[in-house]
C-alpha positions as CSV (number, residue, x, y, z in Angstrom):
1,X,36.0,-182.1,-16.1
2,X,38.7,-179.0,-17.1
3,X,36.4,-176.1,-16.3
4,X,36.5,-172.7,-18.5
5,X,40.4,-171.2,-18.9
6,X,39.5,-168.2,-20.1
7,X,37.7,-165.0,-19.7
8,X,34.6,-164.9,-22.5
9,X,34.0,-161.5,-21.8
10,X,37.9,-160.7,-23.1
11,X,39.3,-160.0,-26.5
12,X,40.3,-162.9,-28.7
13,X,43.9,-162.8,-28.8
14,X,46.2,-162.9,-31.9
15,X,48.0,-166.2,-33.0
16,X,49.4,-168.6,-30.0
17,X,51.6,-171.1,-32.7
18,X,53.9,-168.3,-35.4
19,X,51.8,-169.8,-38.8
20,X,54.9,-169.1,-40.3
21,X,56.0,-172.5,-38.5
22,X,53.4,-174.4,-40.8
23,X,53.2,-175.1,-44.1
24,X,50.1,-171.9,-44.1
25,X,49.1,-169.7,-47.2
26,X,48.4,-166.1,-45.2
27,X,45.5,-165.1,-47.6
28,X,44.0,-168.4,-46.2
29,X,41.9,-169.4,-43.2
30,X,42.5,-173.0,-42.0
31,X,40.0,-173.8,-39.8
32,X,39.8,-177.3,-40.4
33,X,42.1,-178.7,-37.6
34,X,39.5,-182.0,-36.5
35,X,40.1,-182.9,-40.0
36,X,43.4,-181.8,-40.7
37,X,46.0,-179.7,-39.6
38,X,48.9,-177.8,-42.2
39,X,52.3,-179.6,-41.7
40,X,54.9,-178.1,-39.5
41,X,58.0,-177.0,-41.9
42,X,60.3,-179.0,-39.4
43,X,58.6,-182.4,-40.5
44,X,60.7,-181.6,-43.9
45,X,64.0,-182.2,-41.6
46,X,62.1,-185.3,-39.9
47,X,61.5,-186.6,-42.9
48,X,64.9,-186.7,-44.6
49,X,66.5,-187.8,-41.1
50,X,64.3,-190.7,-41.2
51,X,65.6,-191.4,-45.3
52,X,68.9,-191.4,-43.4
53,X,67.8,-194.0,-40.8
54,X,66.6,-196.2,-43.2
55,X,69.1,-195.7,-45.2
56,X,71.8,-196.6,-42.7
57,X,71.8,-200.2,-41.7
58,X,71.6,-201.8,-38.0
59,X,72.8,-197.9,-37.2
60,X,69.8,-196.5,-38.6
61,X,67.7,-199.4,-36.7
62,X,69.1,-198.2,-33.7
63,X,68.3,-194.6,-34.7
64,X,64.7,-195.2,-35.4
65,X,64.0,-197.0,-32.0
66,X,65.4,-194.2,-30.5
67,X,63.0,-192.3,-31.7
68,X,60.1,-194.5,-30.8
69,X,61.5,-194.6,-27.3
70,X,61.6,-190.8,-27.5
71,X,57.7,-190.7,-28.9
72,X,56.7,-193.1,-25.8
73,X,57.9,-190.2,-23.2
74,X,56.7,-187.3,-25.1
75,X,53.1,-188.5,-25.0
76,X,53.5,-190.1,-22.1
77,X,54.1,-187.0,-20.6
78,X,51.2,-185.2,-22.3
79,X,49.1,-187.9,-21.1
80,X,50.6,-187.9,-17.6
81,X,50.8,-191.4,-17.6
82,X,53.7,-193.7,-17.8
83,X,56.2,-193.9,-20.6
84,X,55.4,-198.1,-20.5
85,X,51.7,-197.8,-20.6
86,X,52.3,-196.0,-23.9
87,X,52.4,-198.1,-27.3
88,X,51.3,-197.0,-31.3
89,X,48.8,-199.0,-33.4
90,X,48.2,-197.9,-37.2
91,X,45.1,-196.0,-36.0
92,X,42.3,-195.9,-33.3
93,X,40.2,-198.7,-34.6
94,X,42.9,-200.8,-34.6
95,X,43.3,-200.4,-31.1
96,X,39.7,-200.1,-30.3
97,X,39.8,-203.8,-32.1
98,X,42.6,-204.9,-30.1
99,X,40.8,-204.7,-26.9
100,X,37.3,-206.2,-28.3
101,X,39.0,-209.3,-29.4
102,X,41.0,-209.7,-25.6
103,X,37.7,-209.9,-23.5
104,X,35.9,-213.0,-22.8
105,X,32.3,-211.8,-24.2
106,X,29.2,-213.5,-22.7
107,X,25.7,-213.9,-24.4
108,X,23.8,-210.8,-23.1
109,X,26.8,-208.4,-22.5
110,X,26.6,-205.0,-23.4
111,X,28.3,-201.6,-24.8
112,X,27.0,-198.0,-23.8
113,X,28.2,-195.3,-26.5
114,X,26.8,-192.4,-27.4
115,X,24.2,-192.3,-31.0
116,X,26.7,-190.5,-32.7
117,X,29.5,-192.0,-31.5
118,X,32.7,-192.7,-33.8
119,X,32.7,-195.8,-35.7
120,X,36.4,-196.3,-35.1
121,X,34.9,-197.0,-31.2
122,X,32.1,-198.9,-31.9
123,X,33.0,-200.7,-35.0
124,X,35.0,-203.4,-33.8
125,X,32.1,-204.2,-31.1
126,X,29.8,-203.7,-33.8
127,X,31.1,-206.1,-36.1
128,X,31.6,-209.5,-34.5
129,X,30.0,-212.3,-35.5
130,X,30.6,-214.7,-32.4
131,X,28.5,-213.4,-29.3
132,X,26.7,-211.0,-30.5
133,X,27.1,-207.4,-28.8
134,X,23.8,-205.4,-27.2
135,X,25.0,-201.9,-28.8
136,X,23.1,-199.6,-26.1
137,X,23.1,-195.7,-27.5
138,X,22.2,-192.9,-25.8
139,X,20.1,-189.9,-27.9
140,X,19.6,-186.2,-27.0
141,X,22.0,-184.1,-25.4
142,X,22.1,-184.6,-21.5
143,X,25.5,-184.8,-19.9
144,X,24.8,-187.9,-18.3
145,X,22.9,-190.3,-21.1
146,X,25.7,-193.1,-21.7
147,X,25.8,-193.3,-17.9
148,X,22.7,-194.1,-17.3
149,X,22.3,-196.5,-19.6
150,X,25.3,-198.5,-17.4
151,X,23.8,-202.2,-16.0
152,X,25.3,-205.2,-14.2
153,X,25.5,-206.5,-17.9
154,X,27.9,-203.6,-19.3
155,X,31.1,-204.9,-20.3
156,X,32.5,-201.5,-22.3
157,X,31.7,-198.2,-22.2
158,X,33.3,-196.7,-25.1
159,X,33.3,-192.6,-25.3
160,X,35.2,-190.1,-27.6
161,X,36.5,-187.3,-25.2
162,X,35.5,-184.7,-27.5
163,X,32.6,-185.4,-29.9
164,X,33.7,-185.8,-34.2
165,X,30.1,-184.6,-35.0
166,X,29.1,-182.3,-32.6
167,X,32.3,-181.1,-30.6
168,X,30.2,-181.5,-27.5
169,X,33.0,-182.6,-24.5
170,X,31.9,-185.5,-22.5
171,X,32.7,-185.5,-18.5
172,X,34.5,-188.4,-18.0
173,X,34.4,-188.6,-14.5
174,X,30.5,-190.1,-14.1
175,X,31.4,-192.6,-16.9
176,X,34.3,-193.9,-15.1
177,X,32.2,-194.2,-12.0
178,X,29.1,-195.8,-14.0
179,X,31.6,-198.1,-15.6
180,X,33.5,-198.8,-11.7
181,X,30.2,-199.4,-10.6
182,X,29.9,-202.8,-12.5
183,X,33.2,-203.7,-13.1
184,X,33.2,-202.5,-17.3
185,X,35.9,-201.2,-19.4
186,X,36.3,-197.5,-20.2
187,X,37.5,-196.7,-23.5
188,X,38.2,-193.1,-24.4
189,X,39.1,-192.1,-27.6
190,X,41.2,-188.4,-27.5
191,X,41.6,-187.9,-31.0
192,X,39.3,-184.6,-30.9
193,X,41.0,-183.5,-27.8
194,X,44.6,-184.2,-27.7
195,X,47.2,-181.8,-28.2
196,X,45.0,-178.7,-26.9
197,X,43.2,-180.6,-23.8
198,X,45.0,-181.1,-21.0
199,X,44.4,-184.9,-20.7
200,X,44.5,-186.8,-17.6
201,X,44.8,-190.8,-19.6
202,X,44.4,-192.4,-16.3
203,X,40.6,-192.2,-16.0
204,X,40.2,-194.8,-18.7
205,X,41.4,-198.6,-19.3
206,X,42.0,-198.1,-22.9
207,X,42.8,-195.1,-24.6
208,X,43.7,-194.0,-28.0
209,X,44.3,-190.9,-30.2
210,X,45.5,-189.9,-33.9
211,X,48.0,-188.0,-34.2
212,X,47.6,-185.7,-37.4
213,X,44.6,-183.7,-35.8
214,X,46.2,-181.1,-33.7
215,X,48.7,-183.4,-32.3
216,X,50.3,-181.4,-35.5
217,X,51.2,-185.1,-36.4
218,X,50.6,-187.3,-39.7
219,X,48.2,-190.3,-40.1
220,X,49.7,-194.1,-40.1
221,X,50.2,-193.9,-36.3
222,X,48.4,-193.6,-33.0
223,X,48.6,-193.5,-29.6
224,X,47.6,-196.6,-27.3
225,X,47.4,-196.4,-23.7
226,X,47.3,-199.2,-21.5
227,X,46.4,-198.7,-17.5
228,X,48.7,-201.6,-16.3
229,X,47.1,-200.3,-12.8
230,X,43.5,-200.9,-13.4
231,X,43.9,-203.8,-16.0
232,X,47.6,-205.2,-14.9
233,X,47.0,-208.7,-16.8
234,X,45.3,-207.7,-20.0
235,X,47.0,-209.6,-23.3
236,X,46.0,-208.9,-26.8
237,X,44.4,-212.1,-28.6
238,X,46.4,-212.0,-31.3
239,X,50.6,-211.4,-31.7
240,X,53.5,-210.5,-34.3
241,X,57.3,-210.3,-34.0
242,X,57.6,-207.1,-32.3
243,X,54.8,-207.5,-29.6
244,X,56.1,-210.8,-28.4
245,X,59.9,-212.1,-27.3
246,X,62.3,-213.6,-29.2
247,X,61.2,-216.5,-31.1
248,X,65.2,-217.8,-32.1
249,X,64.4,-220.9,-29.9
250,X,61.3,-222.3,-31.4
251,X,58.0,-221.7,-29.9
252,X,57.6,-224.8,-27.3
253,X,57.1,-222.8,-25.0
254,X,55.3,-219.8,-26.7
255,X,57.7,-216.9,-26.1
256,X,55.8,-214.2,-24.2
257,X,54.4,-211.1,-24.9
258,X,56.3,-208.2,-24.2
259,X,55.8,-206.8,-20.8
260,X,54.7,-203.3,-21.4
261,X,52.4,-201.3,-23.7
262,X,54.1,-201.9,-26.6
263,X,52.4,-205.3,-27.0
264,X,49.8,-203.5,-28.4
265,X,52.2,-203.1,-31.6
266,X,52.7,-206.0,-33.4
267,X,54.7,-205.5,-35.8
268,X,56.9,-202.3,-37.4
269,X,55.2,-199.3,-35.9
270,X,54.9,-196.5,-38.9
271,X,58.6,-195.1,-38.8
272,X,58.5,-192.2,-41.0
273,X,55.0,-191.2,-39.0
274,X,56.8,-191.1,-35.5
275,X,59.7,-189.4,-36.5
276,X,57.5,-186.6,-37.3
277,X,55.0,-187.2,-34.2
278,X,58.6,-186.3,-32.5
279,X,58.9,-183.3,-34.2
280,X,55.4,-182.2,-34.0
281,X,55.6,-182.7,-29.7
282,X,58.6,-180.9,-29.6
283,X,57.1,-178.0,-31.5
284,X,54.3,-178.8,-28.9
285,X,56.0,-178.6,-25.7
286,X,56.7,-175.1,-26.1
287,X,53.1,-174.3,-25.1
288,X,50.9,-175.3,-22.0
289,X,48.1,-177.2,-22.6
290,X,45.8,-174.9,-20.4
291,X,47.4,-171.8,-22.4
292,X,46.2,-174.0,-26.0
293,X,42.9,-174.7,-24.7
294,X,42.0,-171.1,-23.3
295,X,43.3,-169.6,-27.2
296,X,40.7,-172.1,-29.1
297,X,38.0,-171.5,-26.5
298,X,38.2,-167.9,-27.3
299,X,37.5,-168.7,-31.2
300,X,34.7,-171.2,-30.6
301,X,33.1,-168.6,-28.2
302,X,33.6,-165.9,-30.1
303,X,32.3,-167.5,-32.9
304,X,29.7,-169.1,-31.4
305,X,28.4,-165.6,-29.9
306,X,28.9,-164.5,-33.7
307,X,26.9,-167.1,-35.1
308,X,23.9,-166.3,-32.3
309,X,23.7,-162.9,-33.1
310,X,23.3,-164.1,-36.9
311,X,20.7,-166.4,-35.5
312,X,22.9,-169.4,-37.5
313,X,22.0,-172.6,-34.8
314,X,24.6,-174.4,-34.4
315,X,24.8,-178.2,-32.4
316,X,27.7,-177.3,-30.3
317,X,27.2,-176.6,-26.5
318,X,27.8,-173.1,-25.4
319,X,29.1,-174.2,-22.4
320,X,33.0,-173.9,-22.7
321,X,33.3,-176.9,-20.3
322,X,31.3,-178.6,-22.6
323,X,32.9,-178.0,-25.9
324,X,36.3,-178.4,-27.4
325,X,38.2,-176.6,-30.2
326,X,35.8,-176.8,-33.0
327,X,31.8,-175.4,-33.9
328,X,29.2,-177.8,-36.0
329,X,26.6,-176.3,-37.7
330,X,24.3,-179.0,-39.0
331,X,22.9,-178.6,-42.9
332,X,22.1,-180.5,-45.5
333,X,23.6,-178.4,-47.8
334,X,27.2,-178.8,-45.7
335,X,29.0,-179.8,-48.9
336,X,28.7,-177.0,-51.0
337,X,28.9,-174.5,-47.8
338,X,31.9,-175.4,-47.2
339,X,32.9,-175.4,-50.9
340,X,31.7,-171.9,-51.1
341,X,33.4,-171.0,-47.7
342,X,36.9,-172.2,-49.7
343,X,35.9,-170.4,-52.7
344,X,36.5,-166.9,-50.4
345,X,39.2,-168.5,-48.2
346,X,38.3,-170.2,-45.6
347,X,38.8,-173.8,-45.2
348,X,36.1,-175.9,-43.1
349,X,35.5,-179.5,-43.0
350,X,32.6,-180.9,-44.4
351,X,30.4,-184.6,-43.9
352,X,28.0,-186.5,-41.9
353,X,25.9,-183.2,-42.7
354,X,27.7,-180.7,-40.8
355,X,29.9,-177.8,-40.9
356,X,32.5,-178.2,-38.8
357,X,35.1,-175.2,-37.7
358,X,37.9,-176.3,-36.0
359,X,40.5,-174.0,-34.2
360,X,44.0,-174.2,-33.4
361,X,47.0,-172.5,-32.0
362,X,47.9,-170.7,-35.1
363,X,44.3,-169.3,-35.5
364,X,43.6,-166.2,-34.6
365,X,40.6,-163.1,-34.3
366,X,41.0,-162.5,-37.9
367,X,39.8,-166.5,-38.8
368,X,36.6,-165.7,-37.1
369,X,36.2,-162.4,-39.6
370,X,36.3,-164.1,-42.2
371,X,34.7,-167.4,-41.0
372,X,31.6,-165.3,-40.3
373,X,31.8,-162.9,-44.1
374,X,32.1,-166.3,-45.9
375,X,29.4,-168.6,-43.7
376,X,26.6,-165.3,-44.4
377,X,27.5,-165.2,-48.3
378,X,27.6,-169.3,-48.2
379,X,24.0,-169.5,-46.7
């Protein structure tokens, strides 16, 4: 697991991102980045160059793989992982359901997720009808409770890097030696994590990520990654145009599937959405990962210190190495905190009966001011 990047004893710093970059009111405070993050102003350009793609003919066909070849080696790169182990789906479930449906399942197999887990991860396990799936979920808040819950009968252990409810960070390194252990999948969902975690895709079989978190991105697309290393003859169940060759010759023999990750999309990815995922990691790329993650970790700890002091419990570890960019603070009353929090300007996420504050690059010291004024008039 990343360690601490940053000093907690040292000042918060100003804004990493300019907000002038994104589509920002400055009398607001958006701190809702795990829900949803402002557009960049440079997606208008992305936007209209993709009207002129479509627009275009074969020419603009060419243009728009182009840019799905150029999406592939941006988060490739982010993932340090290969640019053909990278594919899109529509969005994590999707993908998440593309994997369920490939294995062989027998009576008695099992998942291992955590209670709180998100249902784009255990849904599609959830949900079959043919061979029933043991759903094993760990409760309470040790590091290592979906790992010990691993047995010779685990067939998937399906994790979200960073937690949607909580914002607790999972270790991934025990739950890739539970799952090597007894020969299971690991499936790790990123969404929460990428595009201020410095993310190392490799530990997993299967992973997946949004893109309109703080990938700075829009929804409609998401990232797949397939290890060809440690699963180097997985095949989707199911097929379209785009994921399989050429069918101009009939289908005696069934052309094949394509060779890399792109099987994973079957048909037309979401053009307009990549086009701006392009736009949003080149705006990205201008920052280090480490240098993202040590800015948001000094607004959660600062706020969390904050909150403390206001004796205001909140669910998220305290441990830097065990948190990500955002603080929960569970209530049943999270609706209308969070409407009254707008009411004074500052926009949190609410549902699932929590609070949740989520940083990002354009954040700065004066978020957590006002975060704190408006959470004490809230409650």
């Amino acid at each position: 697991m990343t360690g601490p990047l940053f000093d907690p004893a040292g000042p918060v710093s100003g804004p990493l991102f300019d907000p002038a970059d994104f589509r920002l009111r400055p009398e607001i405070s958006h701190v809702c980045a795990a829900g949803e993050t402002p557009f960049l102003h440079r997606h208008d350009d992305a936007l209209r160059q993709y009207a002129e793609d479509k627009s275009n003919g074969m020419p603009g066909r060419v243009g728009q793989e182009a840019q799905i070849a150029r999406a592939r080696h941006q988060l490739a790169r982010l993932f340090h992982v290969g640019a053909d182990e990278i594919g899109f789906v529509s969005n994590v479930a999707e993908g998440v359901s593309m994997v369920a449906e490939s294995l062989d399942w027998r009576p008695g197999d099992n998942i291992c997720i955590d209670a709180h887990e998100y249902p784009s991860v255990v849904g599609p396990f959830a949900m079959r009808r043919a061979s029933p799936i043991e759903l094993r979920c760990a409760s309470g808040g040790e590091p290592d409770r979906v790992a010990a819950l691993v047995d010779e009968r685990t067939r998937v252990i399906g994790v979200s890097a960073v937690s949607y409810l909580t914002g607790e960070r999972f270790d991934l390194a025990p739950l890739r030696a539970a799952a090597d252990r007894v020969g299971a999948i690991l499936i790790v969902d990123y969404t929460q994590a990428a595009g201020y975690l410095p993310i190392e895709a490799s530990i997993a079989d299967f992973a997946f990520s949004a893109c309109y978190k703080w990938l700075l991105g829009t929804t409609g697309v998401a990232a797949a990654y397939w290890n060809r290393t440690r699963q180097p003859h997985w095949a989707p169940a199911s097929a379209g145009w785009n994921s399989m060759g050429s069918a101009a010759n009939g289908y005696d023999p069934v052309p094949p599937l394509q060779d890399d990750a792109m099987r994973f999309t079957r048909g037309n990815p979401a053009h307009a959405s990549i086009y701006v995922l392009n736009a949003a990691l080149d705006y990205l790329s201008g920052f280090e990962m480490p240098a993202v993650l040590a800015h948001v970790q000094r607004l959660t700890g600062a706020l969390l210190d904050r909150l403390e002091s206001l004796q205001i419990p909140s669910t998220t570890p305290r441990d830097p190495a065990r948190h990500g960019a955002s603080v929960c603070i569970a209530s049943p009353r999270a609706r209308a905190i969070v409407d009254a929090m707008a009411a004074q300007g500052v926009w949190a996420w609410n549902g699932h009966g929590r609070v949740r504050i989520s940083f990002h690059g354009y954040n700065a010291d004066v978020d957590v001011d006002r975060i704190v004024a408006a959470l004490r008039a809230s409650l």
